[in-house]
N, C-alpha and C positions, 0 to 999 in steps of 0.2 A: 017776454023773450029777452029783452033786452037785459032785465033784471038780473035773469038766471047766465048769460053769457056773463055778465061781470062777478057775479059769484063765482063762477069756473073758474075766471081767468083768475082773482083773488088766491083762490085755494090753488092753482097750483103753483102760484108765485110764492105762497108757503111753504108748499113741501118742498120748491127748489133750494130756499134760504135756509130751509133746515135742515136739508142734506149737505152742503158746503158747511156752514156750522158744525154738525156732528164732526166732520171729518178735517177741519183745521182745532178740533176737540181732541180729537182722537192721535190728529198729527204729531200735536204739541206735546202731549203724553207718552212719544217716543223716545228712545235714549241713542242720542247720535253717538256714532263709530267712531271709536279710539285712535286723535290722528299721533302716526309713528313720524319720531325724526329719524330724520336721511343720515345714516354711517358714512361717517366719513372714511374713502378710502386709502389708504397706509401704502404707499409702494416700500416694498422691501428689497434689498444691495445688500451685495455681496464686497464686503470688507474685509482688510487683514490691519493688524497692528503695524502702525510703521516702526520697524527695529532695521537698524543699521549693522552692516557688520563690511568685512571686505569680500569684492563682488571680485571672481576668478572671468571675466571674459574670454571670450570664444571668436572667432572669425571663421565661417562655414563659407566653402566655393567650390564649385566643378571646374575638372577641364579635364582632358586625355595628355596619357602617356606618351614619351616619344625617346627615343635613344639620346643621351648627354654626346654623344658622340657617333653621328651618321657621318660618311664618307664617301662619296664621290669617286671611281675607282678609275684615273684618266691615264692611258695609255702615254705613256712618253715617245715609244718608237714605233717604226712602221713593222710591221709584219703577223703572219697568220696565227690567228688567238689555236693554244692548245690546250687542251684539258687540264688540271695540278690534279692534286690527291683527293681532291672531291667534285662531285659536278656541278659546274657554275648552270646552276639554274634559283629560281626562285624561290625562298623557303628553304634553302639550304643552311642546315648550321654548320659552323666553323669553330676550329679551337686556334689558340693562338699560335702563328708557328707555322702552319696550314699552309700549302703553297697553293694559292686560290685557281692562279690559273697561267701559262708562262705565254709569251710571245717568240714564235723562230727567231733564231736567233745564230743560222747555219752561216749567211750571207756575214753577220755582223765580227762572227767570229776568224771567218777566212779573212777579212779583212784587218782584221788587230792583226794576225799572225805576220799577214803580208808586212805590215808596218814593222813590226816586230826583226823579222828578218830583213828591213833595210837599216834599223836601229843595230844590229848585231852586225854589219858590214862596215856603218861607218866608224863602229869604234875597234873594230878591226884594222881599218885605214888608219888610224889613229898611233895605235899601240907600236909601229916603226919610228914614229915621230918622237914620242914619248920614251923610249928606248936611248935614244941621242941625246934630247933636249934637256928632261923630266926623266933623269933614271932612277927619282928618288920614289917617283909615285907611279913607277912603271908596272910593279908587283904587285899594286892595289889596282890598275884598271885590265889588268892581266886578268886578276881574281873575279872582277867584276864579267869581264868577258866568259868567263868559263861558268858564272852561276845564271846569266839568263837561258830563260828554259822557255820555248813556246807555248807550253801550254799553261804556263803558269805565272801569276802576276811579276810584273815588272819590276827586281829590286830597284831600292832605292841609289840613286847617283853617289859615287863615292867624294867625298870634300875635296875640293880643290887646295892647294897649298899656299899658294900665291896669285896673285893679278894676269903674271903671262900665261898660268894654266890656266886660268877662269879668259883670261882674252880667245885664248888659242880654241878653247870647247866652245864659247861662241860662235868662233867663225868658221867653227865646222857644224854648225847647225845640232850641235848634242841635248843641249836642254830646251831647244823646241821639239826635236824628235822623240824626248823621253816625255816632253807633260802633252804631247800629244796623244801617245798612247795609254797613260794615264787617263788622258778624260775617256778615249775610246774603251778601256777597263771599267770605267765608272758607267760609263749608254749599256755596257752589259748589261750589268745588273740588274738596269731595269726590264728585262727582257725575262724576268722572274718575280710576279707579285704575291705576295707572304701575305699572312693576316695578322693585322698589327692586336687585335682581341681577339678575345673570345663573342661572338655576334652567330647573323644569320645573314645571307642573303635576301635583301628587299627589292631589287631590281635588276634587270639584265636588257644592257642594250643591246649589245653585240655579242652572238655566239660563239663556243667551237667552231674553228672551220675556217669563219671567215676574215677576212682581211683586216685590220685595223690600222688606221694612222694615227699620228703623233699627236695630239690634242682630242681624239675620239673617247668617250665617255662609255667602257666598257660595264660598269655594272655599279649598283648603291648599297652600299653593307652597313649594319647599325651592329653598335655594341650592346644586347641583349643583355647583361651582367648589371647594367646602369644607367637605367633608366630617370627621366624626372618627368615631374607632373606639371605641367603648368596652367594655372591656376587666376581666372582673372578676376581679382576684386576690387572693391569701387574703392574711390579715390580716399571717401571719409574714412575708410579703417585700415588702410594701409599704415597710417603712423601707428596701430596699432599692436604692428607685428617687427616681432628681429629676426636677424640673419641668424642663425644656429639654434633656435627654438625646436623640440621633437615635437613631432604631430602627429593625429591620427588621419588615416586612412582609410577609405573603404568604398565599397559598392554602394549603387543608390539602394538595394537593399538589403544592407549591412550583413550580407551571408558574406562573404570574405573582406578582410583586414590586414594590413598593414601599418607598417612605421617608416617616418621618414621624417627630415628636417628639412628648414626654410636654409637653401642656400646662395638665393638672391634674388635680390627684388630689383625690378625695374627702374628705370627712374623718366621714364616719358609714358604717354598715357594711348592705350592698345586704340587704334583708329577703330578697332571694327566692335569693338565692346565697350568702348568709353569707359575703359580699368585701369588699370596697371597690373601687369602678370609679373605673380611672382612664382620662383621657382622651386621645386622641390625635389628635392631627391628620397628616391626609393628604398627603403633597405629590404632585405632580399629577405623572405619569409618562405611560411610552410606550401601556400601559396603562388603557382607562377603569375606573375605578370605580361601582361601582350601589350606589345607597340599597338598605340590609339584605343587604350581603352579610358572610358568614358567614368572615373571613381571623383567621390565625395574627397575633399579635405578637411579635418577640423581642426584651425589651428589654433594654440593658445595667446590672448593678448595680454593688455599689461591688468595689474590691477587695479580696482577703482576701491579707493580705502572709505571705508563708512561709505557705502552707500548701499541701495536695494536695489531689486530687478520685481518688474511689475509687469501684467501685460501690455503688449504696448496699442491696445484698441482701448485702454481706459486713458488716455489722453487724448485731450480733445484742444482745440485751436494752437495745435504746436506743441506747447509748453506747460497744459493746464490740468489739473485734477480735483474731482470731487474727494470731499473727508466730508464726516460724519460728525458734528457737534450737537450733543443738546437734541439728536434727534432732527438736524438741518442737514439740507447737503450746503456746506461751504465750498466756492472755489478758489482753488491754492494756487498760484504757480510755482512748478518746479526748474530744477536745474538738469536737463537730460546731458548725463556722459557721455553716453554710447546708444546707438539705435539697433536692435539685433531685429531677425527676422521676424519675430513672434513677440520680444521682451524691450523694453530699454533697461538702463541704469540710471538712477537720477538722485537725487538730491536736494534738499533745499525745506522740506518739512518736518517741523518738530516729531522727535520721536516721541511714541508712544499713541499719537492719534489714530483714528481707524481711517484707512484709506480707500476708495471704492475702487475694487479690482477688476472690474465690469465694464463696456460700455454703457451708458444709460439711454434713451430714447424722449426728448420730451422734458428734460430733467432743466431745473434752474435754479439759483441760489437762495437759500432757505427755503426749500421744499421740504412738506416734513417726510419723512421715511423712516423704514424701520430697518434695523441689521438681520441677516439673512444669518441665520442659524445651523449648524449642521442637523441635517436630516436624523432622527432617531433611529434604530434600526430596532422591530417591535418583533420578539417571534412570536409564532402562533402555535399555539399546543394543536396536538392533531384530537379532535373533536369525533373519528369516525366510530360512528357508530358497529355494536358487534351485532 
């Protein structure tokens, strides 16, 4: 028994050895799998040629309209506001001329008249003296006596000849009596306010009706006709701009346009915008314009000779850009002129190199890349079946 167990075991130690045989036989007779190398991957940028030429810059800003000339309408004298030839309300247009609105003025008048007719007694007392004294200029304050008229402004004083007629009209009190009622001619008037433009009414303090005094703030009129725009831009492009430059105008959605020119710029910096507002006036188009409305400006600045305009997200640490050599990205620094919105102006690279007009992501010096091609445009024949 024992025999025949080691035989077993023999024969099957056999067939194990020659099945691993067969098959490191069989293995080795196999044709290993083709190994591929790893593609190297190419980033491709978008480039332009750097060509210089002269660059026309721009200076773009908001801000709202407002009348060149608002005014404040203050009552000089006491008495009850009356209506003029239009109604002092708000939203009211006016032409030049317009008599906006007047102040009684029944009290002011009875009162010059009074004065008037003591001015006309004293030089009546006068004219016996003058007859004796002064018979030479007796016919000239004769004359004078017969032309004052109450209801009508006060001629002028007739000239004195000598020292004892100018003594003697002193001390009868004549030319304080006469440039009294002078200035009382002069409060008239104000007791009538005219429209110095053409405008509209933008505020009203005090109505028809009611009573006003002498420093009271009857109503705010703007001149409509001449408007400007003011306009705050930052401090770096201000030297960029001159006083008399035309410029364009317009809505934030360029449906209506205008022209105007820069006709002054500030010279301290806006607290509430950290700018300097410069100013612009409106020229008057097919188009009206409204006090506070909210338009775009586009003004022309100077020009920057030889240089280009690039995006300005393909600068990167300030002052630096990738170009394309040899299939490298090399990094250049430039010289920026101007900063626009969207663009700079700059400077400082050989012309003719390809410059990356892109930001890049990840990118560093001598990385290889490839230039970004314009897209082919392929048609397709129509294929439909009948």
């Amino acid at each position: 028994m024992k025999t025949r167990q080691i035989v077993t075991i023999i024969i099957v130690i056999v067939i194990v050895g020659g099945s691993f045989g067969l098959m490191s036989l069989f293995s080795g007779m196999k044709e290993l799998p083709e190994q591929k190398a790893v593609a190297e991957i190419v980033k491709f940028v978008k480039t332009e040629k750097v060509i210089y030429s002269d660059v026309f810059t721009k200076v773009e800003g908001f801000g709202r309209t407002s009348s060149s000339q608002p005014l404040d309408v203050i009552a000089e004298v006491n008495g009850r506001i009356i209506n003029g030839n239009i109604p002092l309300k708000e939203g009211q247009r006016f032409h030049k001329g317009d008599l906006l609105f007047s102040i009684d003025d029944t009290e002011a008048k009875l009162q010059l008249k009074s004065k008037k007719s003591t001015f006309l007694k004293s030089i009546a007392s006068i004219l016996p003296d003058f007859k004796i004294d002064y018979p030479n200029s007796f016919d000239t304050w004769q004359a004078y006596f017969e032309s004052i008229e109450l209801d009508k402004p006060l001629p002028e004083l007739p000239e004195y000849k000598n020292n004892q007629e100018k003594t003697y009209l002193a001390t009868k009190n004549i030319f304080t009596d006469f440039y009294s009622i002078r200035s009382d001619e002069f409060n008239l008037t104000k007791h009538k306010i005219y429209a110095p433009f053409n405008g509209t009414i933008s505020e009203v303090s005090i109505y028809p009706g009611t009573f006003a005094s002498g420093g009271n703030k009857i109503a705010k009129i703007l001149e409509t006709n001449n408007l400007e725009l003011k306009v705050a831009v930052s401090i770096d492009d201000v030297s960029w701009l001159k006083i008399g430059k035309e410029i364009n105008i317009s809505t934030e959605n360029n449906m209506q346009q205008w022209q105007g020119k820069i006709v002054r710029i500030g010279d301290f910096v806006n607290e509430n915008t950290q700018s300097i507002d410069v100013f612009v006036q409106l020229y008057p188009g097919q188009e009206k314009v409204y006090e506070g409305m909210y338009l775009r400006a586009t003004m022309p600045g100077k020009v920057v000779n030889e240089g280009m305009e690039i995006p300005r997200n393909a600068v990167f640490n300030g002052s630096q850009v990738y170009t394309v050599e040899d299939s490298l990205l090399k990094v250049n620094d430039i010289k920026i002129h101007k900063i626009n919105s969207e663009t700079v102006v700059f400077t400082g690279i050989d012309a003719g190199k390809d410059i990356v007009v892109e930001p890049l992501v990840n990118a560093y010096n001598n990385m290889k890349v490839g230039k970004l091609k314009e897209p082919i445009n392929v048609e397709v024949a129509n294929t439909d079946s009948k």
